[in-house]
N, C-alpha and C positions, 0 to 999 in steps of 0.2 A: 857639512861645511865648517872648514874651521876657520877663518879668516874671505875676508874682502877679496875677488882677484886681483884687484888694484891695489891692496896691500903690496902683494907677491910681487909687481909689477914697478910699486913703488922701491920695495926692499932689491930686487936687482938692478933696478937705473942707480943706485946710491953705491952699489958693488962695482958696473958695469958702466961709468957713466961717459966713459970715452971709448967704450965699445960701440962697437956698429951694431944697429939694432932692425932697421928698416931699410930695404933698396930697392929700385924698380930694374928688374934684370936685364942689361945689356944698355942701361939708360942712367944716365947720371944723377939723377934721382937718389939720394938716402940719405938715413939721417942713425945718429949715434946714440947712444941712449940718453942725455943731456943735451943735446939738440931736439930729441922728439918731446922730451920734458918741456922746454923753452917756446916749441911751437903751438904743444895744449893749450899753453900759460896763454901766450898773444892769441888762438882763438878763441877765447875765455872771454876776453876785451872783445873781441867781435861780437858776441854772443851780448855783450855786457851794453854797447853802444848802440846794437840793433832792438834792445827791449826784450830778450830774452828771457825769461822766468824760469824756475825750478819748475821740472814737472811739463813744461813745455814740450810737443815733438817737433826733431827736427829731421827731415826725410835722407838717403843717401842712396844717391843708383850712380853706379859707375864700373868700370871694368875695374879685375883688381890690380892697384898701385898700392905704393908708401903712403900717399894721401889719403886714402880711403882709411887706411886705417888709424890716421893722425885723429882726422876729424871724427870716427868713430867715437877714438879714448876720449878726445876733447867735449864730445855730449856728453858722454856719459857722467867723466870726470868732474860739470858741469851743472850736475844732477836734472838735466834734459832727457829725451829719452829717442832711442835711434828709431826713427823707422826705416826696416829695411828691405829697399824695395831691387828685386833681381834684374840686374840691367839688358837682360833678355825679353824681358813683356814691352807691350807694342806700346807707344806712344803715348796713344788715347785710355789706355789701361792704364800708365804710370800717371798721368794727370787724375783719373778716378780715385786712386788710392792716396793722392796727397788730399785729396778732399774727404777721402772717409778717415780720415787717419788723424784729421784737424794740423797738418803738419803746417808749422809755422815757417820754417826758412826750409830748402832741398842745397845740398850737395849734388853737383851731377857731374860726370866725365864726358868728355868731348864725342863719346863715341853716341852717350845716348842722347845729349844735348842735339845734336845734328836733325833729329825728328823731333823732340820735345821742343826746342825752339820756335816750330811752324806753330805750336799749339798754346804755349805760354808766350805772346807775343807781350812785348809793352803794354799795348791798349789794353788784353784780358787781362794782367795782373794787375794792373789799376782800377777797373771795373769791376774787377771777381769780385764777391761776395765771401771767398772760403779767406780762411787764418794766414795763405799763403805769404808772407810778406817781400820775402827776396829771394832772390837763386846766385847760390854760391859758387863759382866755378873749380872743380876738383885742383887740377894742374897747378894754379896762381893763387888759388884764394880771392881772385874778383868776383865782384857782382855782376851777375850777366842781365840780370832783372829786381827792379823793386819797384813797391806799391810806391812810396816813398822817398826819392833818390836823395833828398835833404838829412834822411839818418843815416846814409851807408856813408860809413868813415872811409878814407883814404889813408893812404898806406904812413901818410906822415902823422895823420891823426891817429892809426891803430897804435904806430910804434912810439906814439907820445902817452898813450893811454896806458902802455904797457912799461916806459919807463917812469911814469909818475908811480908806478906801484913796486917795481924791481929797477931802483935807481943805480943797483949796482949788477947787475944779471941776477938769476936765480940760482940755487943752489941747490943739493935734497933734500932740503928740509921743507922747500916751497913745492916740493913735487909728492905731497901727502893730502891725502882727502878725507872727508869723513863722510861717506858715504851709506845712506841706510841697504843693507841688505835683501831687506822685505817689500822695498817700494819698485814699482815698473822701472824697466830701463830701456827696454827693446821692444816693440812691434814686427815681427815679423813676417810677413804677407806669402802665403804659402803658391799662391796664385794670381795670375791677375785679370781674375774673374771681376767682369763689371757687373755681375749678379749680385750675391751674399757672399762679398768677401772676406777670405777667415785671415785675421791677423793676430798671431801667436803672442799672449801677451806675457813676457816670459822676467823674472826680477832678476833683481840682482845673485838671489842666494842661488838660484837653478844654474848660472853661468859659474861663479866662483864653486858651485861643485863638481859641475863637469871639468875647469881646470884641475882641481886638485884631484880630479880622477886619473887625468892623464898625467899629472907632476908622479902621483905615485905608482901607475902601470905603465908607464914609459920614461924614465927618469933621461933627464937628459944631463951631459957637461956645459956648463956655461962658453958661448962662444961658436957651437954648434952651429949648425946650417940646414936650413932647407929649403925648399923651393914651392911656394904655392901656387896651385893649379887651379883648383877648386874654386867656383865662383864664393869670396866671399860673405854674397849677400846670401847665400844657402850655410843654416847652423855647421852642417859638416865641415864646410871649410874654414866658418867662421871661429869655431870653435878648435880643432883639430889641425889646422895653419896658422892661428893668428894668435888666438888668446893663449891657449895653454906653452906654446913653441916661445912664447913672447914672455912669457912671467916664469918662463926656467931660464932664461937669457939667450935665449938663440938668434942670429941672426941671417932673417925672413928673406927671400927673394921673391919677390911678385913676378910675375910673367903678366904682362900687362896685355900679351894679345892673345887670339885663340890658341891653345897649345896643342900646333901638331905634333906631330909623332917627331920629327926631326929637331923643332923647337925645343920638344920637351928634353929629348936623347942628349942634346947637345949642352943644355942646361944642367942636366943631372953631370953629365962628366965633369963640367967648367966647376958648378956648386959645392961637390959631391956630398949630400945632405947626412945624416945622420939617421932620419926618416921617412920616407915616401908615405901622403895620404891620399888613398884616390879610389876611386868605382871600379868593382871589377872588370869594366870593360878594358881597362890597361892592362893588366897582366892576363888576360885572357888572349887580345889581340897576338901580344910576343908568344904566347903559349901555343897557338894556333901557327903564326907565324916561320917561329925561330928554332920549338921547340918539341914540337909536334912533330914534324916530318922526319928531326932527327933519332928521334923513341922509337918509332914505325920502319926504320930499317932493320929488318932481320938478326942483321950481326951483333946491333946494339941492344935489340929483344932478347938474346941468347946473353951476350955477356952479363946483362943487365943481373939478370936472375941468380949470378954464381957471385958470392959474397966478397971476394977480393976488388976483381975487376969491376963488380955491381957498385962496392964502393969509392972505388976509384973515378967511374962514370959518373957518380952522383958527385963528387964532388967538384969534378970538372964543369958540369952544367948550374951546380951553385955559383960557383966562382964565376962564372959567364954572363950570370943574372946579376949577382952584385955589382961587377964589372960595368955591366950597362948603366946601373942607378948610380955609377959616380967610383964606387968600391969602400965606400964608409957604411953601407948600410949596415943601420941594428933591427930595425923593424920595418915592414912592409905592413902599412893598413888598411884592409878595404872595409866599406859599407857605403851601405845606398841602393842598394842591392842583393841578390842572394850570385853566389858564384859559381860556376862551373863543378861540378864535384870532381869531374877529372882532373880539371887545373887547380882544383886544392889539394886533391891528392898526390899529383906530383910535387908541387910545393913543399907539402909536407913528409915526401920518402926523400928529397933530397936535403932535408931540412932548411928549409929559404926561411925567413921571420916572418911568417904570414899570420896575419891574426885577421879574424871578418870580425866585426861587432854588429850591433842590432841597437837603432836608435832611429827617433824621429822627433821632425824640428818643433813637437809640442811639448819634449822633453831636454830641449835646446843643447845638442840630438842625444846624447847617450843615454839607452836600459842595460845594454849588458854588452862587456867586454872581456877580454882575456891579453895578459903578455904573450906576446909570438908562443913560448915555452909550457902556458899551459892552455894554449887554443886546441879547444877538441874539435875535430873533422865532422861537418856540416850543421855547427852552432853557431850563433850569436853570442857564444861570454856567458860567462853568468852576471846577475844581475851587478850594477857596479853600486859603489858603497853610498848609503842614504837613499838606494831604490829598493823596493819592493816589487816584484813579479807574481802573480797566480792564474791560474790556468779556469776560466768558468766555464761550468757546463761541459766537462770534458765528456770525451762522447769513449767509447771501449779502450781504444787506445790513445785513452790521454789526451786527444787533442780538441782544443775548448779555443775563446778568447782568451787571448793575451791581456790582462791588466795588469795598470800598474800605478804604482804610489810613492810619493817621497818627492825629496828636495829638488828633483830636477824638472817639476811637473807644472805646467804653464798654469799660468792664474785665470785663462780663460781666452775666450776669441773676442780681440776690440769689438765695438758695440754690436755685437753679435749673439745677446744670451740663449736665443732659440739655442745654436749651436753648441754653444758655451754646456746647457742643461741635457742634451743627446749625448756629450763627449763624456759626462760621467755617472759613474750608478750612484744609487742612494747615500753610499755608506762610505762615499768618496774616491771609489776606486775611477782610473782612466779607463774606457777605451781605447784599444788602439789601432781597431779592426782588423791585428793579424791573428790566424789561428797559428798556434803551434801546441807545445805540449814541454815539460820540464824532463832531467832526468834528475837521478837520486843525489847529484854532484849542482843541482839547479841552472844548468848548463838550458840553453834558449834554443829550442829547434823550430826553427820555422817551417810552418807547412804550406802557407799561402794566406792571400787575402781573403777577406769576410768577402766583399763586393765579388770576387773572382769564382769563387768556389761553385765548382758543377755537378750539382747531386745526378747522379747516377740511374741508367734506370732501373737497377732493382735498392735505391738507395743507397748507393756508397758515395763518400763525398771524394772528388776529384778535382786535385788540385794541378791548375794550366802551369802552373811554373815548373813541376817537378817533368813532369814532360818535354816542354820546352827545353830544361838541362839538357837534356838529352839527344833532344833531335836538335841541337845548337853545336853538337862533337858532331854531326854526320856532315860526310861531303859535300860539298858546294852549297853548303846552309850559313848565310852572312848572320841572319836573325830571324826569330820568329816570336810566334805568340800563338796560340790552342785557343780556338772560340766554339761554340755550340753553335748546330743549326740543325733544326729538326731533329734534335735528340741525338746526333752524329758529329763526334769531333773532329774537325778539318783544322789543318795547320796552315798559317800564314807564312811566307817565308819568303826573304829578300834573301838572295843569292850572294853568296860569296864573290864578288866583283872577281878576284885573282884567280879562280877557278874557273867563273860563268866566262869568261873574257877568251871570244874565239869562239865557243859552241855554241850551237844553235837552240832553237828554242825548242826543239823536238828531243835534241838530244839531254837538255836540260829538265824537262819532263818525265823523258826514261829517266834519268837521276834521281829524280823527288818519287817517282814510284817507289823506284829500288828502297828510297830510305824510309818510307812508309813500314816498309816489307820487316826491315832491320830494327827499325823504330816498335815497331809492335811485337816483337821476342823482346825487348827492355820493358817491356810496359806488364802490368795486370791486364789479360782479358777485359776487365771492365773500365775499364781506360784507352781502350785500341783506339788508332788513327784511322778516318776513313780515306783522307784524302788529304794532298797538300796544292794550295794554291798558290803560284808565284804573283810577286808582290814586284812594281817595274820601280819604286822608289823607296828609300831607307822609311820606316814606323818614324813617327813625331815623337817626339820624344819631352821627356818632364826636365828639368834642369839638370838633375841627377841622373838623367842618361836614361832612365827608365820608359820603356814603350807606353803611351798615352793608349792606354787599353780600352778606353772609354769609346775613342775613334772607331774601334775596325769589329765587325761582326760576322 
């Protein structure tokens, strides 16, 4: 790390300071970057009126907005510290995690407030026992609840509090902090487990280096655009749409509701971004989609392979894909996931900017990345600068735990040290319970999960994901997941709505035979499918899109 992010952040509001900086897409919502300066300053005063102390936590669940991220900067900026809790956990879960988290005031959006209301009523925040003192409302800035209604200032009181101190407005020099590096800033709750919940406690220097990781593997122009999907309150999007997009000068479009497919399309054309971040499950769905059927025509098979016409076709079908994401794309980036090897491979014969990275939210997320240009096909990156990666216990070929070390690496799980002391070995290295293995270029291949991995029965380890690739390209396969039973692997598999839609279930049956059949010529002998069983509802899934594996056996 070589400086604060909030340096970065400060140094282009003083560049950029009547640029647009935050907007809620298709909603009048935004703010310029000397308006989002002026709005930290006055919740500084709030923070300052309601008894706020350094080192304080102050909670935030909300769908993502420009607000969300206002009052982010504003804790941090604050020297408070964010807990961030994903406005997807149920009710009774985000109420547990303000209490384990000692969070003093919550930020919340209308959407998760609607249930948390029935549970933080008046009477319990008066009664509670916990730190809770008030609840902030995302949208206005009101108080929708307090212990106390005699400290919550009003609005004539905030902006008197705020012009006793910038009696002329602010300027950039009022928009500089001195922020320690090394001290907490964020909590971030991986789940919202009401058992032993793990809250990632991650500082200042771990976020200011995954910026300056993306400032110098994806350089941006000041003024730039893009559009965030990604919930927020998950590092990847926190990190990879808001912070680093935010301290090169770009300006963010939040999608404040769920982003379908039509939402999203229509965004990308209006925005047209400079960067797409997102879970392979997007560019897999258009792949399958849009671009799949067309590769699988004969004529296209044949010219594909003769070097004129083959390059002509590739670059018609680039151009169709950029086309879609608006026609400014420089880079496409997925992680969160491992991705199709098919659909990375065509990505990368047509040259599209596809880069995967490999990270998790205890490394607030980035271990290893690569520019679109030198992404090798089926890695994660090599490790990114101030990380260490080694491979333990590798086993013939290379493949061991994944550890790793350096500036990006959480300072431990909130009051949780059992956990805290399991997540690392002796000599300081991380666990990260993935296996993979390095090559001679320190390139990251992932093999699978520690918890996943199916030893074999004459001991060979089998990894469910690399299978799943696979049987995930066959016909009328929506998704799946490879589980053990009785020593025989059986695949789960929710049907391709677009394909299953009209046949019967007999006839859908002979289909999951047939790709058994197909599936097992891709496969090693000691990895064969014995059977597939259809699934009548889509896997549950984790924030990140990722099948809750834990459910189905």
């Amino acid at each position: 790390m070589n400086q604060h992010y909030f340096t970065y952040l400060s140094n282009v509001a003083s560049r950029q300071w009547n640029d647009l900086a935050l907007s809620d897409y298709n909603e009048p919502q935004q703010y310029t970057f000397g308006e989002l300066a002026a709005t930290i300053l006055r919740l500084h005063q709030l923070f300052k009126l309601l008894g706020v102390k350094e080192g304080d936590k102050i909670a935030l669940c909300g769908r993502n907005c420009a607000n969300w991220a206002v009052a982010y900067l504003a804790i941090m900026s604050y020297k408070a510290v964010v807990v961030s809790i994903l406005q997807d956990f149920k009710a009774e879960d985000i109420e547990h995690l303000l209490d384990h988290s000692d969070s003093k005031l919550l930020f919340v959006g209308p959407y998760v407030w609607k249930d948390l209301s029935t549970i933080i009523t008046d009477k319990v925040i008066q009664k509670k026992s916990g730190k809770l003192q008030a609840v902030i409302s995302l949208p206005d800035w009101s108080c929708l609840r307090a212990k106390d209604e005699s400290l919550v200032p009003d609005a004539d009181q905030l902006e008197a509090a705020f012009r006793k101190i910038y009696p002329r407005g602010i300027t950039t020099d009022d928009f500089r902090f001195d922020l320690d590096a090394d001290a907490l800033c964020l909590i971030n709750y991986t789940s919202g487990s009401t058992g032993s919940p793990k809250g990632v406690m991650l500082n200042g220097r771990s976020l200011s280096n995954n910026v300056e990781t993306g400032m110098s593997m994806l350089p941006v122009d000041p003024g730039q655009r893009l559009v965030s999907m990604l919930p927020l309150a998950h590092m990847f999007g926190q990190v990879c749409e808001f912070l680093y997009p935010l301290c090169s000068g770009t300006h963010i479009y939040f999608l404040t509701k769920s982003p379908t497919p039509s939402i999203l399309l229509k965004a990308m054309q209006e925005v047209k971004p400079y960067i797409v971040v997102t879970v392979p499950l997007v560019i897999e769905k258009i792949y399958k989609k849009n671009i799949n059927p067309l590769l699988s025509r004969k004529a296209i098979k044949f010219f594909w392979r003769i070097p004129l016409t083959g390059q002509a076709i590739r670059r018609k079908v680039r151009k169709a894909l950029t086309t879609a994401f608006g026609g400014e794309l420089r880079y496409f980036i997925c992680g969160g996931a491992a991705i199709s090897p098919d659909v990375e491979a065509c990505m990368k014969d047509i040259k599209f900017p596809i880069s995967v990275g490999y990270g998790m939210t205890e490394c607030g997320p980035l271990i290893g990345g690569n520019p679109p240009k030198y992404f090798v096909a089926h890695s994660g990156g090599v490790p990114v600068p101030n990380m260490e990666v080694m491979i333990d216990q590798p086993n013939q070929y290379g493949v061991g735990e994944i550890l790793v070390r350096g500036e990006n690496v959480m300072m431990g799980y909130y009051k949780n040290e059992e956990a805290t002391i399991a997540a690392f070995t002796d000599d300081g290295w991380m666990r990260t319970g993935d296996l993979g293995c390095l090559d001679k270029h320190k390139n990251i291949f992932i093999k699978g999960r520690n918890k996943t991995m199916i030893l074999g029965a004459s001991g060979q380890n089998i990894y469910p994901e690399e299978i799943e690739d696979k049987l995930n390209n066959l016909e009328g396969v929506g998704e799946s997941i490879i589980v053990e039973r009785e020593g025989r692997l059986v695949g789960l598999v929710f049907p391709d709505e677009q394909v299953s839609r009209g046949m019967s279930i007999e006839a859908l049956r002979e289909l999951m035979k047939q790709n058994v059949a197909k599936l097992n010529k891709l496969i090693p002998g000691y990895s064969q499918v014995s059977d597939i069983e259809l699934k009548d509802e889509p896997f549950e899934k984790t924030p990140k899109k990722s099948i809750k594996r834990f459910m189905y056996k």
